[in-house]
N, C-alpha and C positions, 0 to 999 in steps of 0.2 A: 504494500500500500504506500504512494506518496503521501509525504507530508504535507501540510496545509500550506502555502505561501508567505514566506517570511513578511513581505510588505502588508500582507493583510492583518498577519500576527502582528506586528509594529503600528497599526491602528492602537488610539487609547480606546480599547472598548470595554474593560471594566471600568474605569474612570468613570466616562460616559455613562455607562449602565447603572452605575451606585449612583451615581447623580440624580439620574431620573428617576428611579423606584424610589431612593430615600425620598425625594419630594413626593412621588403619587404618595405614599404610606401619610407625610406629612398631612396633604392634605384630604387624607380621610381613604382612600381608595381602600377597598376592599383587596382586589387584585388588578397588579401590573406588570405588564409583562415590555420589553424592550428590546430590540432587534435592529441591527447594524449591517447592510448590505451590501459588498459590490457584485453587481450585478455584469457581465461583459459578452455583448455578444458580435457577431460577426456574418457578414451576407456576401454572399459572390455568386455572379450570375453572368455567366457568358453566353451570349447569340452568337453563332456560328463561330467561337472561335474567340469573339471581341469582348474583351470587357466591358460590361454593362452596367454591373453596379460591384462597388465595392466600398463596403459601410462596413466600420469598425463603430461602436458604441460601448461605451463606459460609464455605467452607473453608481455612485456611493449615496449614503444616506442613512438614515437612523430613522424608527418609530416607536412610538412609544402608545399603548394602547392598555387602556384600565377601564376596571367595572367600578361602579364609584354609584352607592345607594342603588344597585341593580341595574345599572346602565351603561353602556358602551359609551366609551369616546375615544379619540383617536385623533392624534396630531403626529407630521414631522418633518424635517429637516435636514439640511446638507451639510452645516454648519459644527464640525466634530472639535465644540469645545464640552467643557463641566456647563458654563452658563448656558449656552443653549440646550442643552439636553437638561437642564433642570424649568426652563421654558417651555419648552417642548413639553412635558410631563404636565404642569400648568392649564396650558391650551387642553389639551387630553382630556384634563378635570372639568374643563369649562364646556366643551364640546358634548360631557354626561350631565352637567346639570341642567344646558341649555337642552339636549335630546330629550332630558326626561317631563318635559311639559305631555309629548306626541306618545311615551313608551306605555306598551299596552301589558309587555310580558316581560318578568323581572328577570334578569341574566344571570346563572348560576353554572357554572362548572364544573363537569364528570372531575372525580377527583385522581390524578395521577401521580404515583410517586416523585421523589427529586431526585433529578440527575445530575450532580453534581462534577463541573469539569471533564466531563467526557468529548471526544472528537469524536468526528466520523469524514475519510475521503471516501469519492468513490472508486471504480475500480478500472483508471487507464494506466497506459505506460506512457505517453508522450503526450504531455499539453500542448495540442493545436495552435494555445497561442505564442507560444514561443517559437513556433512555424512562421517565417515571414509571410503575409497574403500574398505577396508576389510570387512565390514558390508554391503554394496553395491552387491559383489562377493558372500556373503555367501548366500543372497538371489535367488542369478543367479544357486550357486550350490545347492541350495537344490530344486530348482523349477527344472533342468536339473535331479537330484536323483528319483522326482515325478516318472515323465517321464518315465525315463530308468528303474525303476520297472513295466511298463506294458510292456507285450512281445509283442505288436503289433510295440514298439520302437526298434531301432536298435543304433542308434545316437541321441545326442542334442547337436545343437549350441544355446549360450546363448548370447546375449551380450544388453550392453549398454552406450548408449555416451551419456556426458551429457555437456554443454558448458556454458559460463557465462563472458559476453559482460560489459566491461564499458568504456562511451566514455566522453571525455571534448571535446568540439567543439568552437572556436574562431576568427571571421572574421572580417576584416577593416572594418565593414558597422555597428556592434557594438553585433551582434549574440553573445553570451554566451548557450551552452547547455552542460547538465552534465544527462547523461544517464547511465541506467545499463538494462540488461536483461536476462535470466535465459529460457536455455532450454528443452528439455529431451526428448530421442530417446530408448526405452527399448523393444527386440524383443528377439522372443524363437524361434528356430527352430527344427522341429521332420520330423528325416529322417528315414528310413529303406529301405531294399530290400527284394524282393520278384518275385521268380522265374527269378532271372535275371535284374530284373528292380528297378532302385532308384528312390526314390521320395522323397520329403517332403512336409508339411504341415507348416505353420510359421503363427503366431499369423498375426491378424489385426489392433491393440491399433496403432493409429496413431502417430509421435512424436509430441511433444506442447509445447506450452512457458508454462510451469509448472516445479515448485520444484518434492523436493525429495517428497511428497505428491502423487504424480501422480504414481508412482514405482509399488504399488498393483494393477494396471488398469489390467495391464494385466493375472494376478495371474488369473481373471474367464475367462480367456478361453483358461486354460492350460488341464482341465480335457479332453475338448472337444477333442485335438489334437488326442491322438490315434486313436480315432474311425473317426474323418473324417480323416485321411492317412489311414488308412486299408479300409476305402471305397473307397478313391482313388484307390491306390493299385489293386484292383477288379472293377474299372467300364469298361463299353465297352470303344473301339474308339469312338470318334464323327464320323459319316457321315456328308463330308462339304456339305455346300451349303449354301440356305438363309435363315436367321431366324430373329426372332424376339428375341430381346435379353431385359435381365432386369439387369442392371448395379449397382452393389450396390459402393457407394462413395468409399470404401477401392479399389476398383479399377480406379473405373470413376476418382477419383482427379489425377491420373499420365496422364489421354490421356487430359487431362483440361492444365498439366503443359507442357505437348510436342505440344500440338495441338491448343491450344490459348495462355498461358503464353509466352513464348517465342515469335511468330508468331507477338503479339501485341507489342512486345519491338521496338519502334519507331526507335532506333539505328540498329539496325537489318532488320527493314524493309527499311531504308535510304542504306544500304549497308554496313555497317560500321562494320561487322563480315563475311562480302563476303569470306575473305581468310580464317578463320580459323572454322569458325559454319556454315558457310552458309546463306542464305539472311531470308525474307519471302516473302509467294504468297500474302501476307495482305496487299498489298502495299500502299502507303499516295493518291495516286491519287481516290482508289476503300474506300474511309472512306466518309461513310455517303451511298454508292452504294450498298456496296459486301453483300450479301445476306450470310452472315456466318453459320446460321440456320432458321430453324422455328420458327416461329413468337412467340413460348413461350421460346425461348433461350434467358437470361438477366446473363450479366458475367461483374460482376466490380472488380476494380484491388483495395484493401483496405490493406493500412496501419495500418490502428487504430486497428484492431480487435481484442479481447481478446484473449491472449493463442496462436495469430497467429505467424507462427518461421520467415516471413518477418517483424511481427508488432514494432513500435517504434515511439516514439514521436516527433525526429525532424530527418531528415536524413543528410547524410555527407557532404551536403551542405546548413545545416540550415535552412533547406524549412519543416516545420509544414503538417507532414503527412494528408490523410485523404482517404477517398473513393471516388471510379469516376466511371462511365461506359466507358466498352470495349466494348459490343454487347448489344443493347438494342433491343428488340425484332427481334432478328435473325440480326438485321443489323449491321456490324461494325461502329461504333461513337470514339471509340476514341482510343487511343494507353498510354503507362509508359513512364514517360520522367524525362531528368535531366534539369537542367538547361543550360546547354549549345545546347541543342537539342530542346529544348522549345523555345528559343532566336532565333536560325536559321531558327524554323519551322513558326512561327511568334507566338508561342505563350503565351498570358500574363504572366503565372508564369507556373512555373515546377508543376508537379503534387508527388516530392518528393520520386523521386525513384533511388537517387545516395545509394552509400553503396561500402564502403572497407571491405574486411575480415582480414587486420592484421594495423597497424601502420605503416609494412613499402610498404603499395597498394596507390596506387592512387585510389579513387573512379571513380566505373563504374557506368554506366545507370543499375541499378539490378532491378527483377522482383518483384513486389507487392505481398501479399496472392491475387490470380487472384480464383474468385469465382462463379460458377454459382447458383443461386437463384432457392430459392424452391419454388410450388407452394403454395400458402398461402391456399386453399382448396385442397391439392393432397390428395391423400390416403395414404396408409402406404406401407411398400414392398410387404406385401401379396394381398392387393388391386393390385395392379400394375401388378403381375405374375397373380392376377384372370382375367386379361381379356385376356392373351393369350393362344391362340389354340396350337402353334409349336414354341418353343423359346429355348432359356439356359439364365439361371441365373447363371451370376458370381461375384466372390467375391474375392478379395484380390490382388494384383498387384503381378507380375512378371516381365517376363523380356519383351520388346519393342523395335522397332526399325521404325524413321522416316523418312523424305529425308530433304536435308538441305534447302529447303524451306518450313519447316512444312506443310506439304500436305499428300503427302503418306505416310500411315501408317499400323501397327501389331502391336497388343498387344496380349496375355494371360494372364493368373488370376494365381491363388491359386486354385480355385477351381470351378467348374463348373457342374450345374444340369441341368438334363433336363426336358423343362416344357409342358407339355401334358394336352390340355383341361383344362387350370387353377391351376393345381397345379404341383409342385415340384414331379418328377419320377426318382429320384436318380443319381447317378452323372455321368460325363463322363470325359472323359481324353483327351490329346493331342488337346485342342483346343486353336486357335488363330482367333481372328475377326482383318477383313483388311477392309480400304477405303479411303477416299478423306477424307480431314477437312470437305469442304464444302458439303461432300454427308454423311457423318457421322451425322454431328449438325445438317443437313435440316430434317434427317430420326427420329429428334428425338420428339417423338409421345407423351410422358406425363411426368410430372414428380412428385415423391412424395411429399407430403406434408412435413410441418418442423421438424414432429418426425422423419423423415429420415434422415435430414442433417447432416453432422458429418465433421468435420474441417481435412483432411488429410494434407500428405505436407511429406518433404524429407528434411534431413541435407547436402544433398551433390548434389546441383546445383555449374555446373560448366559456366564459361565465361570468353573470357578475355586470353589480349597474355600480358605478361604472368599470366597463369592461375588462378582466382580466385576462393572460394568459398562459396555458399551463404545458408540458409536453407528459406525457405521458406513451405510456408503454403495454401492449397487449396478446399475450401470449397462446395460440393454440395449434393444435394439430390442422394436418387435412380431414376432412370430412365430409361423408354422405349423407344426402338430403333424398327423403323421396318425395318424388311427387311435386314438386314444386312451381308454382304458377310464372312464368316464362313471357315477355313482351318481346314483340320487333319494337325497337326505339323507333324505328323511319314512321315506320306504318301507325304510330303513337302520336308522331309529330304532323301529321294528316301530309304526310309527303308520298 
């Protein structure tokens, strides 16, 4: 494991920290909690080659956030002296006494031990950012040059985002946490037209909590691109109807994070995003009832997991991560919770899923790496496509849309084959699979074994007025679906 950053250790952030708490405590706070972050991320985007954008950002900051007579407030600052951070704690106060004219329900917190002085990195060997961009970019240009020398390409988009988290964490209860974490998001995309029609093809390397180390992942399966976009390019329509589908992870982990992650966020299912995201049909009364899938559907919400872009060691309100179950065979058992939704719900401690995205956010209730488990005897993907007769296998995420009670749903892939008698019959186009959550998970008939599994996830989870954002990470096998309702996109869009 590397060590934390000496320049970020060379911050005063107990100073800072005793500063602020002694004053909330002074003026009356019940509990205050104090958090110092640099925040750093990083964006490069090449069009054929050219750099297009290349944005370096660097954030520090402090907040300082107390319950004071049963009420939130929240102030903070850039400003890393004792006197502002003992201001800052002030405004905090003032922000709960003016709040609590409007407050309807009194703020109370699941109760969590103290952790005292402990680190947490996560788990790369080479910080990205000690990578010059330009070295970064030449890599991007010369993989987009590959490319653009086979005529089957037309365009390449290039890009990649890399980010890198450190947090000091400090509560009245006696919590100390000093975290760092390191991410990395690196995608190719190969477009062209043909007789009128655009397409592209875009890699499937998931992003992960990994350094600059991870960068070459994607390098093997850039040759592939042209040839599967010119078979795109060339395959029929799909004919809709029902089929039997084989989901390889590069897709299945986005209907995982729209159609369970989300749906299980306890806050969400309480009502508590009604005006702006919309509710869930998962609701607290149907846990322990709601039949979510088929009895071999098991999906837990995990903190700890290696390389995962929600993972970290304590969360933004001092509560020691860990793994839990959401649906244990087919049945919804449990929901992500922060500490003040844990308290309300009557439950003994949080299950450690607050999280800010900058110094100057208040922490939200955010989503775990939410995961569905592989079968520990399943086959492999070519197992899985040989037992069906009439199917498509697809691969690689596109674009989605659901209703604001996670319910109904559409998705499409990247790419899509058709599977005839057991094996793969070449590819088709224009398809999207649509259905219920609960008629989706029920339908779902096997799943791979753990050479299938592969950790996917997305840097740009949105929540939160106003808006925050989170990455997160989502783990499953391949899997069979039967039966499943099937659209032509074209013949959708009245073309």
């Amino acid at each position: 494991m590397r060590d934390i950053d000496s320049d970020f250790l060379a911050l005063p952030l107990r100073v800072l920290a005793d500063a602020a708490l002694q004053r909330a405590r002074d003026l009356g706070a019940a509990h205050a909690d104090f958090r110092l972050e640099r925040v750093r991320g990083r964006n490069l985007r090449l069009a054929d080659g050219a750099v297009e954008t290349a944005a370096d950002t660097d954030t520090r900051g402090f907040a300082v956030r107390v319950i004071h007579n049963g009420v939130w407030g929240f102030a903070a600052d850039t400003v890393l002296t004792p006197e502002a951070a003992t201001a800052v704690a002030e405004r905090a106060v003032n922000v709960a006494r003016v709040a609590a004219a409007a407050a309807t329900d009194r703020v109370d917190l699941a109760p969590e031990p103290t952790h005292s002085d402990v680190t947490w990195v996560s788990s790369y060997e080479v910080d990205p950012f000690e990578v010059p961009s330009t070295e970064q970019s030449a890599v991007l240009a010369e993989w987009s040059q590959r490319l653009l020398a086979d005529p089957r390409v037309d365009h390449v988009d290039a890009m990649l985002a890399i980010a890198k988290d450190q947090k000091f964490y400090a509560d009245t209860a006696g919590t100390t946490t000093t975290q760092q974490r390191v991410r990395m998001a690196p995608v190719v995309d190969a477009l062209a037209v043909r007789d009128g029609v655009l397409d592209s093809m875009r890699t499937i390397t998931p992003p992960a909590g990994r350094g600059q180390e991870y960068l070459p992942t994607v390098e093997r399966e850039l040759d592939q691109l042209p040839e599967l976009l010119a078979e795109k390019l060339a395959a029929p329509s799909v004919e809709p109807g029902d089929y039997d589908l084989v989901i390889h992870p590069s897709n299945l982990w986005l209907t995982i994070h729209e159609s369970i992650g989300h749906a299980t966020e306890l806050d969400r299912a309480l009502g508590y995003e009604a005006a702006f995201a919309g509710t869930s049909f998962a609701t607290p009364d149907q846990l322990g009832t709601l039949r979510y899938g088929s009895a071999i559907m098991n999906v837990t919400g995990d903190r700890t997991v290696e390389h995962g872009l929600a993972s970290i060691g304590y969360d933004d309100e001092g509560v020691a991560t860990s793994s839990f179950d959401l649906v244990r065979n087919g049945m919804l058992v449990g929901y992500q919770r922060d500490r003040r939704i844990s308290a309300a719900q009557g439950y003994a401690r949080s299950n450690g899923c607050a999280f800010a995205d900058s110094p100057a956010s208040m922490p939200l209730q955010r989503m775990a790496n939410v995961s569905l488990a592989a079968d520990p005897e399943g086959p492999d993907t070519d197992g899985l496509i040989s037992g069906v007769e009439r199917g498509i296998y697809m691969v690689g995420d596109r674009s989605w849309s659901i209703d604001m009670q996670r319910y109904n749903f559409q998705f499409t892939a990247q790419r899509f084959y058709r599977i005839e008698n057991g094996r793969l019959a070449g590819m088709l186009r224009d398809v999207a699979y649509q259905a219920t959550t609960t008629d989706f998970w029920n339908s779902l008939a096997a799943l791979g074994g753990p050479s299938t599994y592969v950790l996917g996830g997305s840097f740009m989870c949105g929540k939160g007025q106003p808006g925050q954002v989170a990455s997160v990470s989502h783990g499953c096998p391949s899997a069979l679906f039967s039966g499943v309702r099937v659209l032509n996109t074209v013949q959708e869009a009245g073309k």
